[in-house]
C-alpha positions in Angstrom: 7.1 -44.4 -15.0 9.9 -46.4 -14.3 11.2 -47.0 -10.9 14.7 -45.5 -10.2 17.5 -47.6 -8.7 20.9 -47.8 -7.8 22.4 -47.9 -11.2 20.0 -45.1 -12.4 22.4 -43.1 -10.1 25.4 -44.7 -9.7 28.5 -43.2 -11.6 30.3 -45.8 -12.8 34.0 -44.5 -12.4 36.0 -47.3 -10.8 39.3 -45.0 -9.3 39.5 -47.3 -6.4 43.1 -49.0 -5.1 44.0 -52.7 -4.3 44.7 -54.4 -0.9 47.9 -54.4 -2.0 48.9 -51.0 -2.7 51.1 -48.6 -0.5 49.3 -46.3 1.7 51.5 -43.3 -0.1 50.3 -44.2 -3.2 46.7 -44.6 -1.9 46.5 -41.0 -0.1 48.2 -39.6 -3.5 45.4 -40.9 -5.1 42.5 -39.9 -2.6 44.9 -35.9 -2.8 45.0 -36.2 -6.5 40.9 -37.2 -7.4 39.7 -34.8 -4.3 38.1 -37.9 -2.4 37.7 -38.4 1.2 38.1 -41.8 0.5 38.2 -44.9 -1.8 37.5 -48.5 -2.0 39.8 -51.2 -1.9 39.5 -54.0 -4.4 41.4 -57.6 -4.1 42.9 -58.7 -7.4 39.9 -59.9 -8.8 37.9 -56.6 -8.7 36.1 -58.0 -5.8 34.8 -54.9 -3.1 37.0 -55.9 0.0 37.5 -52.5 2.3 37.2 -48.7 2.0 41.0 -46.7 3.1 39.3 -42.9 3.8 41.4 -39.8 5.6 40.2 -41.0 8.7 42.3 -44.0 8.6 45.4 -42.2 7.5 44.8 -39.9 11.2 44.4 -43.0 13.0 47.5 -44.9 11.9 50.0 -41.5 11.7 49.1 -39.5 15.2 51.1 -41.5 17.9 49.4 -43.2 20.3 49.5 -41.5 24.0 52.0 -43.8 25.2 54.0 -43.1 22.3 54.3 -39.1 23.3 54.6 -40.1 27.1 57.8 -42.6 25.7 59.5 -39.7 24.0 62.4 -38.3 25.9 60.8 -34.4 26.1 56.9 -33.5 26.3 58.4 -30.7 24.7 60.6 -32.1 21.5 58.6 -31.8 17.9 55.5 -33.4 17.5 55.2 -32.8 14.6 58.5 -34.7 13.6 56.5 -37.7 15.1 53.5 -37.5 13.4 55.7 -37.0 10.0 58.2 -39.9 10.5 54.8 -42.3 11.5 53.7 -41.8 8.2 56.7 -42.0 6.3 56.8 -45.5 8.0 53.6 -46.8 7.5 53.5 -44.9 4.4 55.3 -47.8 2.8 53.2 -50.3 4.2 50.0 -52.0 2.5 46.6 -50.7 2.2 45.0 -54.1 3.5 46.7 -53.6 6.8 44.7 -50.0 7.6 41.4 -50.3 5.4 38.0 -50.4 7.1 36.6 -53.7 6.0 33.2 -53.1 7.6 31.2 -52.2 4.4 28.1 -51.0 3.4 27.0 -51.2 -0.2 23.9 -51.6 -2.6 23.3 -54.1 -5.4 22.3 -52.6 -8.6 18.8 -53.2 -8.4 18.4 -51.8 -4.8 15.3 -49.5 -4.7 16.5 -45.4 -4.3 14.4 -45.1 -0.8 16.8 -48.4 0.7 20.0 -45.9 -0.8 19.0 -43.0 0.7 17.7 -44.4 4.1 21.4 -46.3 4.1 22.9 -43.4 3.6 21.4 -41.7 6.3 21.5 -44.4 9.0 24.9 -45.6 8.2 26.1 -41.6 7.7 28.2 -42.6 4.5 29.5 -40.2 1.7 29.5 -42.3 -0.8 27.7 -45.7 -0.9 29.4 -48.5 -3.6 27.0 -50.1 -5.8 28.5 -54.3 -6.4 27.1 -56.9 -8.7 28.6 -60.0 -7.6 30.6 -58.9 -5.4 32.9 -56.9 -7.6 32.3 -52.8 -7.6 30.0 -51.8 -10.8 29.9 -48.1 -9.4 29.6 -45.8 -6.7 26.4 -43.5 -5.5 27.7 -40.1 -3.6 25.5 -37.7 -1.8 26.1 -35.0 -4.3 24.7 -37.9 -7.2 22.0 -38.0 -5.1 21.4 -34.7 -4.8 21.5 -33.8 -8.1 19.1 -36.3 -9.0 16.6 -35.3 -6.8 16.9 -31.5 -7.8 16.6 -32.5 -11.3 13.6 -35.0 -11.0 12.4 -32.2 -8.7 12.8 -29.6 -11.8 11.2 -31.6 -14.1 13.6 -33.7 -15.2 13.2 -36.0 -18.4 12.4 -39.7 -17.1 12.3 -41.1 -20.2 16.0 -41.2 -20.6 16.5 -43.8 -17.8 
């Protein structure tokens, strides 16, 4: 039997957004694909951050001093909130991504995935061969694979 690795489970769908993009056009993407997240790639395909929902929170809710600043405790929130993203809505992704990554090389046994998975609490771990993105492993891949290894599944199509 053949051992299973990263690209036995990887899917290779690429949807990912440059360093260079707007942050509207990156959330539109994450709302439009149903993703939590997505990796950032510089302009030679090369794996270089990860802009997820979190990050969009952190750079559109107003800082405490910010709401202290504001003439009224009591005036619309909400308004702030809105016009902070409308504003750094137009900036680039480079400037809010997460550039502390975790990813796999192709070859990387399943049992290192999983384990980084776990440790590191990632949804979705990208697989890169030479530094450029090759594909992506989700927990919901994983999953699958396991329920269908643990139903029998064919190996001999790997």
């Amino acid at each position: 039997m053949k051992k299973t690795t990263a690209k036995d489970i990887m899917d290779p769908d690429l949807t990912s957004v440059t360093e260079n993009d707007l942050v509207h056009d990156a959330v539109h993407i994450l709302y439009s694909h149903n993703l939590h997240g997505i990796h950032v790639l510089d302009d030679d395909w090369n794996l270089v951050g990860f802009f997820s929902e979190a990050d969009v929170l952190k750079a559109a809710v107003p800082t405490y001093l910010e709401v202290l600043a504001r003439s009224s405790f009591l005036e619309d929130e909400e308004e702030l909130l809105v016009s902070r993203f409308r504003a750094f809505g137009q900036k680039k992704v480079g400037e809010f991504m997460s550039t502390d990554l975790v990813f796999v090389e192709p070859e990387t046994d399943l049992m290192v995935v999983a384990d980084l998975m776990i440790r590191k609490s990632v949804e979705c771990l990208p697989v890169v061969e030479d530094g450029k993105l090759a594909g992506m492993i989700s927990r919901e891949a994983f999953c699958e694979f396991l329920m269908e290894e643990s139903a029998g599944g064919n190996n001999d199509e790997r």
